[in-house]
N, C-alpha and C positions, 0 to 999 in steps of 0.2 A: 504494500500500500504506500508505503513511505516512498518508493521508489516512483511508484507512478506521478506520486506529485513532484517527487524533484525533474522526473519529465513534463510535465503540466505546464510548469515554470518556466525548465530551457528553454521550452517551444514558445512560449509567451516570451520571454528576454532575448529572445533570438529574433521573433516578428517587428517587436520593437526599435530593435539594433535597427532592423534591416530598413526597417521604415524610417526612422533616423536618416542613418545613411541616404536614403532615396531622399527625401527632404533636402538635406544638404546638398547634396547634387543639382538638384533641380534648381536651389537657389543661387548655385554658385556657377550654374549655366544663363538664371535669366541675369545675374548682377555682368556676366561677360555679354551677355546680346546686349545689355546695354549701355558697356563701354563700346562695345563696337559701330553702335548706332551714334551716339559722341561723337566716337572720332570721324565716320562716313561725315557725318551732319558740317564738322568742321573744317574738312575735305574740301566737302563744297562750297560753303563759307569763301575759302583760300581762292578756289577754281572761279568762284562768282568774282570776286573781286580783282583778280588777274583779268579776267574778261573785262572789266567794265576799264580798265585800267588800260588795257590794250587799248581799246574802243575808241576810247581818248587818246592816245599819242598818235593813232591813226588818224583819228580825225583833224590833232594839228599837224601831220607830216600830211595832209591832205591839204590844209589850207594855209599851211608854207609853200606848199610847192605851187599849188594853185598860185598865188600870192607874188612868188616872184616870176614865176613866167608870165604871168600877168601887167609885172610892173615895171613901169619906163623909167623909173631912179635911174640916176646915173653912179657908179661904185661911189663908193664912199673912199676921202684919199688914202686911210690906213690901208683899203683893200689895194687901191692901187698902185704904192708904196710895196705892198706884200710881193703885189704879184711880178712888179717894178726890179728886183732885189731877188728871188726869184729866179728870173729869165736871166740875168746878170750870172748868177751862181752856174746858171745851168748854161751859158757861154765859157763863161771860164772854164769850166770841166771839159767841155769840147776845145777849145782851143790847147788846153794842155795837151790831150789826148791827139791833139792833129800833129803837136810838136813834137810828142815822142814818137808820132810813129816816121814823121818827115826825119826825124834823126835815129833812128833803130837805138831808141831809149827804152828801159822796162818804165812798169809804172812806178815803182819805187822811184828809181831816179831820173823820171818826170817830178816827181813831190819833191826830190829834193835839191833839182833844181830850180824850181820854184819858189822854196822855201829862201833859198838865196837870193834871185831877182824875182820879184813877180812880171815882170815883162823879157824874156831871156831871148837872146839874138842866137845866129850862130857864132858869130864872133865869141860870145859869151863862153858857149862850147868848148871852143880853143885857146881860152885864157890855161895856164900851165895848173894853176889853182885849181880848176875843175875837171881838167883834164885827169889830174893825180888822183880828183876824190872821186869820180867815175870807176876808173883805174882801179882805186882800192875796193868800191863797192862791186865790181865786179869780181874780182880775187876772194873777198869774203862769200858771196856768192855761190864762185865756183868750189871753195870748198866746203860752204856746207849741203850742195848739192852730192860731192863727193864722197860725203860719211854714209859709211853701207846702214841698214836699217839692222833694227838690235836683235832681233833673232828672226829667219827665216819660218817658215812653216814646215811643219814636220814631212819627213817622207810616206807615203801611202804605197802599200805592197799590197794587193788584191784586193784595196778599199779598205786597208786600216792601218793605222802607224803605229809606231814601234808601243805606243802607253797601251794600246789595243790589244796587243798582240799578248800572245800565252808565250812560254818561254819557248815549246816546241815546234809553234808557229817564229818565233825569231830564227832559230836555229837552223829551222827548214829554209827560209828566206835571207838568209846573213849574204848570200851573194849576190842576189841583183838588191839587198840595203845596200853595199858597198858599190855596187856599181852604177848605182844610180847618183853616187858624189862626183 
């Protein structure tokens, strides 16, 4: 008898549990639907107000542009100053560039003949003075054209280099590795 009600009981403290647990569940399902609905809701928020914001710089990049294809002003002088200074800059860059190549000068010393005169003749060219700094600049030049680079790339034997390889694959291939130096 005793025994039947300490069963009685489990089965009651067990439905209970069980229902518990189901309750907590079910609450800690609807408290996440509606985080999730939060943050959706505030998503949108963000998306409506980027739209409306867009909307707007469109419609002033609509009526600037409008605006000045429309409009007979004349530039204003900072503009014309800019653009003035400008076309200047960007003669000067051609004009260097027509004198190195009229005198088979690199672009370095194009720059650093210029840096000397800004207006430079040929004569200039054959003063002894720039003659020697040409001179040297090209000696510097040549040899650091001359220094080999710091390490080559490995050799490849049937599509793998020597870190690849097993030691019996090197052994098997040690002559065309050597003869391929």
């Amino acid at each position: 008898m005793e025994n039947e009600v300490q069963q009685d009981e489990l089965i009651e403290s067990s439905t209970d549990s069980e229902s518990t647990t189901v309750g907590t569940d079910v609450e800690t399902l609807q408290t996440q639907l509606a985080e999730e609905r939060l943050q959706r809701e505030e998503a949108l928020k963000e998306v409506k107000t980027l739209q409306i914001k867009r909307q707007k710089d469109k419609e002033k990049f609509e009526k600037a542009s409008t605006h000045s294809s429309t409009s007979t002003e004349p530039a204003s002088p900072k503009t014309l100053e800019d653009i003035s200074s400008k076309v200047s800059k960007l003669e000067f860059v051609q004009r260097k560039r027509e004198f190195g190549y009229e005198h088979n000068l690199s672009p370095a010393e194009v720059d650093k003949i210029f840096a000397l005169n800004a207006n430079p003749t040929k004569e200039f060219l054959e003063d002894p003075f720039v003659k020697s700094g040409l001179s040297g600049l090209r000696a510097k030049q040549r040899v650091e054209n001359a220094i080999p680079s710091g390490s080559g790339r490995g050799r490849k034997v049937n599509g793998k280099t020597m870190m690849e390889m097993t030691d019996d694959e090197r052994r098997a291939n040690w002559s065309e590795i050597i003869g391929k130096r």
